[in-house]
N, C-alpha and C positions, 0 to 999 in steps of 0.2 A: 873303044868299047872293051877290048882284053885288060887294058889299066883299069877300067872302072870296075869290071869282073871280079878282079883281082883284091879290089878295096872293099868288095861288098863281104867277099870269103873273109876277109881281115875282120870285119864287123861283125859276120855272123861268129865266130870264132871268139873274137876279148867278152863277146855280151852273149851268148849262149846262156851261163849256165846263169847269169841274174833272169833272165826270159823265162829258165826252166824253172826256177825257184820259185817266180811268181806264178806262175800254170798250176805247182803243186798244192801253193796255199791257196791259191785260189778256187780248187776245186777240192780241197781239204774244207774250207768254210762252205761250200756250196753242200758236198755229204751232210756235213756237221748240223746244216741249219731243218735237215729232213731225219736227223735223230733227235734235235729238240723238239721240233715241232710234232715228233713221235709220244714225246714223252711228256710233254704239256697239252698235248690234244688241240694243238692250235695251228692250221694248217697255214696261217696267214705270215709264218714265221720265217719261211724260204724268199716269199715275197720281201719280206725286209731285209734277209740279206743281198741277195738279188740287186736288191734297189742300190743299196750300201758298196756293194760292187761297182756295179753303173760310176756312182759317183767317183769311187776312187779312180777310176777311169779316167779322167780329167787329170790327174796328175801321173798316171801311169808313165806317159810319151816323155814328158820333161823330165820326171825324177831318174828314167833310164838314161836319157839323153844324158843330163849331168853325171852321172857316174861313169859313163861311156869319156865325157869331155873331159873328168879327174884323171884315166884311165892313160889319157893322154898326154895331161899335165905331166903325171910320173915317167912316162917310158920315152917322152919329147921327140918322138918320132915324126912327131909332123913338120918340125923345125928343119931334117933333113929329105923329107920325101919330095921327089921330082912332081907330081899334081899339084895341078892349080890348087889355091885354099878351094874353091867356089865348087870344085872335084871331090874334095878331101868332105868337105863339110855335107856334101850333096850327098854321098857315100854313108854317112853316118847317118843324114834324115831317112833316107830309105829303110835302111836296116829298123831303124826302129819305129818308121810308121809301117812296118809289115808285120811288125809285132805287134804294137799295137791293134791292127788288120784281124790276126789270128786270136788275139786274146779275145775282142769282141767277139767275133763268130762263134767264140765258146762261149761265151756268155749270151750268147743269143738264143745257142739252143739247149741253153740252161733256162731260159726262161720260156722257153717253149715249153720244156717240163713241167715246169713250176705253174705254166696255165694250165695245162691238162691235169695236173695234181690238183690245183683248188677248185678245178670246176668238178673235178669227180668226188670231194668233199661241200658241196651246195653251195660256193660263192657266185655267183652271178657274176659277170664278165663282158661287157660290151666287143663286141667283133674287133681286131684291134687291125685299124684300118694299117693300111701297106703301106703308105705315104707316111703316116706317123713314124713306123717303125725305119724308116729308109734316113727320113729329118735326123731320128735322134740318134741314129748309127753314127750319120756323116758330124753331125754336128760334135759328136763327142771325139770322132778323128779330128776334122779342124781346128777343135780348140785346143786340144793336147797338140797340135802342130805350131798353134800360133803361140800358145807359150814357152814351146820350145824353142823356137824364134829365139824371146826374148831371153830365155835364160842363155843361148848361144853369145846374144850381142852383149848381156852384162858379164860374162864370164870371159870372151876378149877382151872388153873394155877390160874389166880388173888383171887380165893379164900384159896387159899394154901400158899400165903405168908400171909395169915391173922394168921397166927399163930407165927407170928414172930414181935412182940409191934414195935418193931424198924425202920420198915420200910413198918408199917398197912398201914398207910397215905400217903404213896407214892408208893403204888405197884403198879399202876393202869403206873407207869412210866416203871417198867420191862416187862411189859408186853407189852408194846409199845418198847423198846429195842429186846424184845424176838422177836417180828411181825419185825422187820428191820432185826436182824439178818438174820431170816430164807428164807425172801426173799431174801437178800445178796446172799445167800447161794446159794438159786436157778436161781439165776439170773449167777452167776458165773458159774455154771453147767452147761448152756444152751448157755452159752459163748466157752465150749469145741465143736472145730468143729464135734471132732470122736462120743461122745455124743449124741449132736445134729442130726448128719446123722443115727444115729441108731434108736433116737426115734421119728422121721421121718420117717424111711424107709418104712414101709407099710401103702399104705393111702387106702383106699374105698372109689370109688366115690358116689358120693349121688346127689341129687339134691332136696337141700333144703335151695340153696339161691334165695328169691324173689327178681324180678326185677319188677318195674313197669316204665309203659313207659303210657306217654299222647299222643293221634293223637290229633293234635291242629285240622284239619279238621272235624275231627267227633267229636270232645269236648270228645271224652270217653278215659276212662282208660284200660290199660292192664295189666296185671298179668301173667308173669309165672316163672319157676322157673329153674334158672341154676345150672349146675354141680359144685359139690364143694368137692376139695379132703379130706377128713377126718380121721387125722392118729390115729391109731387103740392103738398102744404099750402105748398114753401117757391115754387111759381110763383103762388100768391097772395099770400103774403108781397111779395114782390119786385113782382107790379103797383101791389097797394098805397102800396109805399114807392114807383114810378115816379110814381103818378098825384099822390101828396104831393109830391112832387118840382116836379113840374110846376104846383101852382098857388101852392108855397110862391115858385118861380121868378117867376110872374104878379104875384107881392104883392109883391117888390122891384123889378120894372119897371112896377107903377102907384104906386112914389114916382118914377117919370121917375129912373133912377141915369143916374149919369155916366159917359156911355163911350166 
């Protein structure tokens, strides 16, 4: 537990001040969007960045991860450290799904604002139920996790033919064969009808798609949120394929690759 301690302090330390730069702009656009919206008399205008936010969210977890994993290319320190890869890699998912963790929760009560701001300017607002709001938390942590995943296992892979002179300089090509393959692959899968209807079969409704509607009469906005089927079998599919991800990652960082 004191080694693993030890790796998290490492993390929070190389990735601090990217963490802190995106907190800055991030809450630099969130002001920004309540002095345009000042200035164009359009309250609906924090609501779009807001939104704009959310989305970039989704790549938030991976594109820090990747700079974190370059971070390590250059300083090659994992090449000699005593922790398992499955340690070393665990170490780094933590650190920046707690950032991710923390940046959400600003953005949540960013948008808590941003409700009480348009409803005391006349937008109408549907109650925004608690279930929705918990779905679209978790779901934007797990997906920025599960592509972190993936950008983990294509970025061992590409550092794992660096051990082969012959084809240093052109790996970055297999591994763009590797990404075509494996979509093929899935893409072909999802082409089986019998497939298909099973990983399909049980959906959960939710209601956490927004609808916004304009009353041209009243010039205001509306907001609320319809049902939307959400099948359950392919979020275990997808941890699965994360968690393989993840140790298939560990098994080409204990041959020590070259990075």
């Amino acid at each position: 537990m004191i080694p693993f301690k030890g790796l998290l302090k490492k993390e929070f330390y190389i990735t601090r001040l990217w963490f802190l730069t995106w907190i800055i702009i991030m809450l630099i656009s969130i002001i920004a969007s309540y002095i345009i919206a000042y200035r164009i008399h359009e309250p609906m205008v924090p609501v779009g960045f807001n939104i704009g936010i959310a989305v970039l969210h989704f790549g938030f977890m991976p594109m820090m991860f990747l700079s974190s994993l370059k971070l390590e290319g250059k300083t090659q320190l994992w090449l000699y450290n005593p922790q398992s890869s499955k340690t070393l890699i665990l170490a780094k998912i933590t650190v920046i799904f707690i950032y991710q963790v923390i940046s959400q929760l600003i953005l949540t009560i960013s948008g808590y604002i941003v409700y009480e701001y348009v409803l005391s300017h006349g937008m109408k607002i549907e109650s925004f139920p608690f279930l929705t709001y918990v779905t679209l938390f978790l779901f934007l942590l797990l997906t920025g996790l599960y592509f972190s995943c993936w950008i983990l296992f294509y970025w061992c892979f590409f550092h794992s033919l660096g051990k082969y002179p012959s084809i240093k300089k052109i790996r970055w090509l297999f591994v763009l064969i590797l990404f075509f393959i494996l979509n093929a692959i899935e893409t072909a899968l999802m082409q089986i009808d019998s497939l298909r209807d099973i990983v399909t079969k049980w959906k959960l409704p939710m209601y956490i798609y927004p609808r916004f509607h304009y009353v041209v009469t009243s010039h205001k906005w509306n907001l609320q949120f319809d049902m939307q089927q959400v099948s359950i079998i392919p979020i275990f599919i997808y941890a699965i394929i994360a968690i393989a991800l993840y140790f298939i990652s560990s098994r080409f960082l204990d041959k020590k690759v070259e990075v």
